[in-house]
C-alpha positions in Angstrom: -30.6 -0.2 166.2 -32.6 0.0 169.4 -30.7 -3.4 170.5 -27.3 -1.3 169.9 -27.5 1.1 172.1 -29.4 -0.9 174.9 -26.4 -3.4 174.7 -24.1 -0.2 175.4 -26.0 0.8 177.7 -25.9 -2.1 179.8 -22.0 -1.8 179.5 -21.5 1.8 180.2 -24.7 3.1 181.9 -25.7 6.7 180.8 -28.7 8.8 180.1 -29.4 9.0 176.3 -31.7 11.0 174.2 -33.0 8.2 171.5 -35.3 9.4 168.4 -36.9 7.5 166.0 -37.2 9.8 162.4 -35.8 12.9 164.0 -36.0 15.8 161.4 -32.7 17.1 161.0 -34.1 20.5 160.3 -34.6 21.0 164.3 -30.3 20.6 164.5 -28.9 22.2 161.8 -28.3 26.5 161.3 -30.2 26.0 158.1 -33.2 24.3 159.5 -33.0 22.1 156.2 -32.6 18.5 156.5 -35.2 15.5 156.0 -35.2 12.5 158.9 -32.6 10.4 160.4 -33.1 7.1 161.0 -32.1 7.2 164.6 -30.9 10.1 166.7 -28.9 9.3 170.0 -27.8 12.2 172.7 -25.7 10.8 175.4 -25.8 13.4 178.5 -23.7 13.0 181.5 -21.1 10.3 182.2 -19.2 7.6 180.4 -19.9 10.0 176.8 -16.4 8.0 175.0 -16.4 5.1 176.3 -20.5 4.3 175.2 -19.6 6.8 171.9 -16.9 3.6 171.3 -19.1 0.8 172.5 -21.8 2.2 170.4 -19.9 2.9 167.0 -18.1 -0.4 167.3 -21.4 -2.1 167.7 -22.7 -0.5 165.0 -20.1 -1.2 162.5 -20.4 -4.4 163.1 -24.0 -4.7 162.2 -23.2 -2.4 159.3 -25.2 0.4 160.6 -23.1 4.0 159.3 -22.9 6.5 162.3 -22.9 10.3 161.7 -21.2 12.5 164.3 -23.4 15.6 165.1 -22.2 18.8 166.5 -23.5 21.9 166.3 -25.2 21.7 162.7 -23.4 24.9 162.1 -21.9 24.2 158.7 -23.8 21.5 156.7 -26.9 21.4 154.9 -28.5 17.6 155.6 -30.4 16.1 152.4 -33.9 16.5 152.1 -33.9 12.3 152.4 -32.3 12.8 155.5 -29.5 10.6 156.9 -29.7 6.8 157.3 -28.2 4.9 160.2 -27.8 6.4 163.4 -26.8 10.0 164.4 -24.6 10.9 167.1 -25.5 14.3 168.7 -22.0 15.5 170.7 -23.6 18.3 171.7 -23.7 17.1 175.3 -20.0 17.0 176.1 -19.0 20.2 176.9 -16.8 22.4 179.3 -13.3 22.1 180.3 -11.3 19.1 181.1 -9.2 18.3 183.5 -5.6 17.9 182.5 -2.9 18.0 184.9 -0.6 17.4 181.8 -1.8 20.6 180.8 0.6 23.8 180.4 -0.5 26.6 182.4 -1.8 28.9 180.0 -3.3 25.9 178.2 -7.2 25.7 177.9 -8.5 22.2 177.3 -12.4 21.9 176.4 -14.6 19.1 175.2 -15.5 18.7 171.7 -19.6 19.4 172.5 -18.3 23.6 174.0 -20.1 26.1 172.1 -17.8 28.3 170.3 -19.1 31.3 172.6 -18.7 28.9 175.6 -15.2 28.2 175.0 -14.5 32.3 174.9 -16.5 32.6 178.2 -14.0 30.3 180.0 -10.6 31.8 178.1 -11.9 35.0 179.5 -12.4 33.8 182.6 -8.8 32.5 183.3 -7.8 35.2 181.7 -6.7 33.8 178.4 -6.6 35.6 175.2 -6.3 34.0 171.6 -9.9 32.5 170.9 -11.6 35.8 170.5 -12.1 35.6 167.1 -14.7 32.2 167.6 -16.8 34.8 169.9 -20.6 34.9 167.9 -19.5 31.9 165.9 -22.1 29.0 165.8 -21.1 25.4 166.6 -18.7 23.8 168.5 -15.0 23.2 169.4 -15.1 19.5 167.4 -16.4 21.4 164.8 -14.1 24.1 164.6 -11.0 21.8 165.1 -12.1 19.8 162.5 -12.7 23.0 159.8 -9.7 25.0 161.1 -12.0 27.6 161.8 -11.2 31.0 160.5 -11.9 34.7 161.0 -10.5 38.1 161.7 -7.1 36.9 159.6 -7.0 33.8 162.8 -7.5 30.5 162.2 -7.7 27.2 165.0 -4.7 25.9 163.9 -2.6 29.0 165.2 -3.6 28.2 168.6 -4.3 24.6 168.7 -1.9 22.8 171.0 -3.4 19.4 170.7 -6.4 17.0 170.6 -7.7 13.9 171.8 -9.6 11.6 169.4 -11.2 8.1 169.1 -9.3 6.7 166.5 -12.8 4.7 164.7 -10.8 2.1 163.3 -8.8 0.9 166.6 -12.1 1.6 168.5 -10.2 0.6 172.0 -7.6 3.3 171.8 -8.1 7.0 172.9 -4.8 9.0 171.8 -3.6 12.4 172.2 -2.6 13.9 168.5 -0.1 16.8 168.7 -0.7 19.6 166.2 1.6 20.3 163.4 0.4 23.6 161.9 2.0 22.2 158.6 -0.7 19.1 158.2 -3.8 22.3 158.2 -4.7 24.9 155.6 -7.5 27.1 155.2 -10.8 25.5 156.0 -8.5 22.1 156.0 -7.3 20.1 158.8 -5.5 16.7 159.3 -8.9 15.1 160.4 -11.1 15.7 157.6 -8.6 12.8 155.8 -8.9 10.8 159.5 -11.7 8.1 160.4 -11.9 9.6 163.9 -14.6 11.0 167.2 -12.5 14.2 168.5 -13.1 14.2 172.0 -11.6 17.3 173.6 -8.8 19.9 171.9 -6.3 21.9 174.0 -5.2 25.2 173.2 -2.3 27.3 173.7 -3.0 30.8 174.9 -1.9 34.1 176.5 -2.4 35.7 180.2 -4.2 38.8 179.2 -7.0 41.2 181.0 -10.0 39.7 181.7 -12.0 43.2 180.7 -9.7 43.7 177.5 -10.8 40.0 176.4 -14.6 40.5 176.6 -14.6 43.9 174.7 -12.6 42.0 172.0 -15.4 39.3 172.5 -18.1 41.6 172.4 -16.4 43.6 169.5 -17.0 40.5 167.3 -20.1 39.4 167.8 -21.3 43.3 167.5 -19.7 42.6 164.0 -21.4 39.2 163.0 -24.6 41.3 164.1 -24.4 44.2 162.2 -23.0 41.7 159.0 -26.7 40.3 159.6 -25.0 37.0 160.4 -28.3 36.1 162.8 -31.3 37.7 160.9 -32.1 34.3 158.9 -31.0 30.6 159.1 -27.9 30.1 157.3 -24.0 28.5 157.8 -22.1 31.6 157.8 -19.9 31.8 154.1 -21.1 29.6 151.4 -17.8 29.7 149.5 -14.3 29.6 150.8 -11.9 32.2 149.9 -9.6 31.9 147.4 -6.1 34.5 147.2 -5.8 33.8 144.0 -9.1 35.8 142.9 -7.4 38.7 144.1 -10.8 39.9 145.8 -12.8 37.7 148.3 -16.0 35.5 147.0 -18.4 37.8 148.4 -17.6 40.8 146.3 -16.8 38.9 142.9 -20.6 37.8 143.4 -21.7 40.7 144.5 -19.9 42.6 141.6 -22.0 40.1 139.4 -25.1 41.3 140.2 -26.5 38.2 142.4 -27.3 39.6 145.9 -30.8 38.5 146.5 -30.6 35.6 143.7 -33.0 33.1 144.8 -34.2 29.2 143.9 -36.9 28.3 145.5 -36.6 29.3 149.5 -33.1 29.6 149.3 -31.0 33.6 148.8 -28.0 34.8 148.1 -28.7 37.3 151.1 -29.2 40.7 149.9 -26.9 42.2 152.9 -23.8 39.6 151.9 -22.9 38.1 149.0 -20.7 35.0 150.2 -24.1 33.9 152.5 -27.1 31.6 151.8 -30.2 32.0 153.7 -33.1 30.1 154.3 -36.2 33.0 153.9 -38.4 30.3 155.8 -39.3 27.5 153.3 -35.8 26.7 151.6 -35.1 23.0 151.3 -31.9 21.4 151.3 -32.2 20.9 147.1 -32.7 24.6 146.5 -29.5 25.4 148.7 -27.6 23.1 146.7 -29.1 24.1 143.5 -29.4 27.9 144.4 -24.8 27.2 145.1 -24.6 25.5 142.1 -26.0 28.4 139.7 -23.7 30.8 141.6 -20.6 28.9 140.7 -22.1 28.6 137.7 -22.1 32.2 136.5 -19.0 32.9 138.2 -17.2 30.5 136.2 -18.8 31.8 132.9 -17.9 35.5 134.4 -14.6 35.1 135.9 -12.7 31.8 135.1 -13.1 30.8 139.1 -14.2 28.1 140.4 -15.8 28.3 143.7 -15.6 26.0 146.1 -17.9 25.4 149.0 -17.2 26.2 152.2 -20.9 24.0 153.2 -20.9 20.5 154.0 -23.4 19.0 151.8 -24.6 15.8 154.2 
């Protein structure tokens, strides 16, 4: 692997954060995950056109690649994750677009959810309040459709720019059907693809009015207890046809505080997991399976998870 990205580098010089056996714990919300083989953080220039060199040139060795963001809704094996892992994380702020409408905002995958709010407000752009105190990044959300507050990504999403993986030369611009997402589902979960920026379509607001709405949110995440232990948010998706969301059918079964191993059902919400300190990725999966267990034995539902089990 080392002779991969060397190659690359020779071809499109940029600084790169390369780890040998890089516990995924240290870049994940859970702080679960056993070792990668090799971790690789490009920072600075030429990020898509080494993030193609380097996945082509992988592939071809039959090395997998793993594209990293911000570890804010998976849980990574305990055995970790063989090949190479591709940390994103780097490639942030806004782009450049002169293509761009004028109330459009177009970020890099690798922006912080909260960053991403930060520059709306600043222009003076409302309609991404609802990401303000959510973990990980704009790839990320684009990718889950992101939802909260009754908004999702896709109602704002104008377009995106991805490395299609298997045409590894071409860099296309996808426009957004809002038809081709769902809830918690979008067209690139079923796509062998690197999202590289996403543009979004927003409205001239006040600047003040924005960050109080901002601030208003992650007031609520706080309170909800959203920060007090490692975790990815909601463990389950919703499902309307329950007639009552996740959290309160398993909090009307008794199962707040429910633990295996290091792993909870957090006593302050019912539809989050949290690591008390020693949880392993085996006892979140097994402590989500008993759940949906007993639900299903309760209720007749089957949950589904709203985790990416890596």
């Amino acid at each position: 692997m080392q002779k991969i990205f060397e190659k690359c580098l020779n071809i499109y010089p940029c600084k790169v954060d390369v780890r040998y056996d890089e516990p995924m714990a240290g870049h994940t919300t859970f702080k679960v995950g056993g070792i990668a083989d090799c971790y690789i953080k490009l920072i600075g220039d030429n990020f898509s056109l080494y993030c193609v060199e380097l996945i082509k040139n992988a592939r071809a060795d039959g090395i997998p690649v793993f594209i990293l963001g911000g570890g804010a809704n998976i849980v990574v094996s305990d055995d970790g994750i063989r090949g190479i892992v591709l940390d994103v994380t780097d490639w942030k702020g806004q782009c450049n677009d002169d293509q761009s409408a004028p109330n459009c905002l177009v970020l890099k995958s690798g922006t912080t959810m909260d960053e991403a709010c930060e520059y709306a407000a600043e222009a003076g752009l409302t309609g991404l309040e609802f990401l303000a105190g959510m973990p990980g990044t704009i790839g990320g959300a684009v990718y889950m459709n992101a939802r909260c507050y009754d908004k999702e990504i896709a109602d704002v999403l104008a377009w995106t720019e991805i490395v299609a993986c298997g045409e590894l030369s071409v860099v296309e611009r996808v426009s957004v059907n809002k038809n081709d997402f769902g809830y918690k589902v979008s067209p690139f979960q079923k796509m062998d693809c690197l999202i590289l920026s996403a543009a979004f379509n927003l409205q001239p607001s006040d600047k003040e009015q924005i960050k109080v709405k901002m601030e208003k949110n992650r007031q609520d995440r706080r309170e909800k207890g959203h920060y007090l232990y490692p975790c990815a948010g909601s463990a389950f998706k919703n499902n309307r046809d329950f007639g009552k969301p996740t959290g309160q059918i398993i909090d009307e079964l008794g199962l707040k505080g429910f633990s295996v191993g290091g792993a909870q059902i957090a006593p302050f919400h019912a539809n989050i997991v949290i690591n008390t300190g020693a949880a392993t990725a085996k006892d979140i999966r097994s402590l989500m399976d008993e759940v949906a267990a007993k639900v299903k034995v309760a209720t007749g539902f089957v949950l589904e998870p709203e985790i990416i089990f890596v």
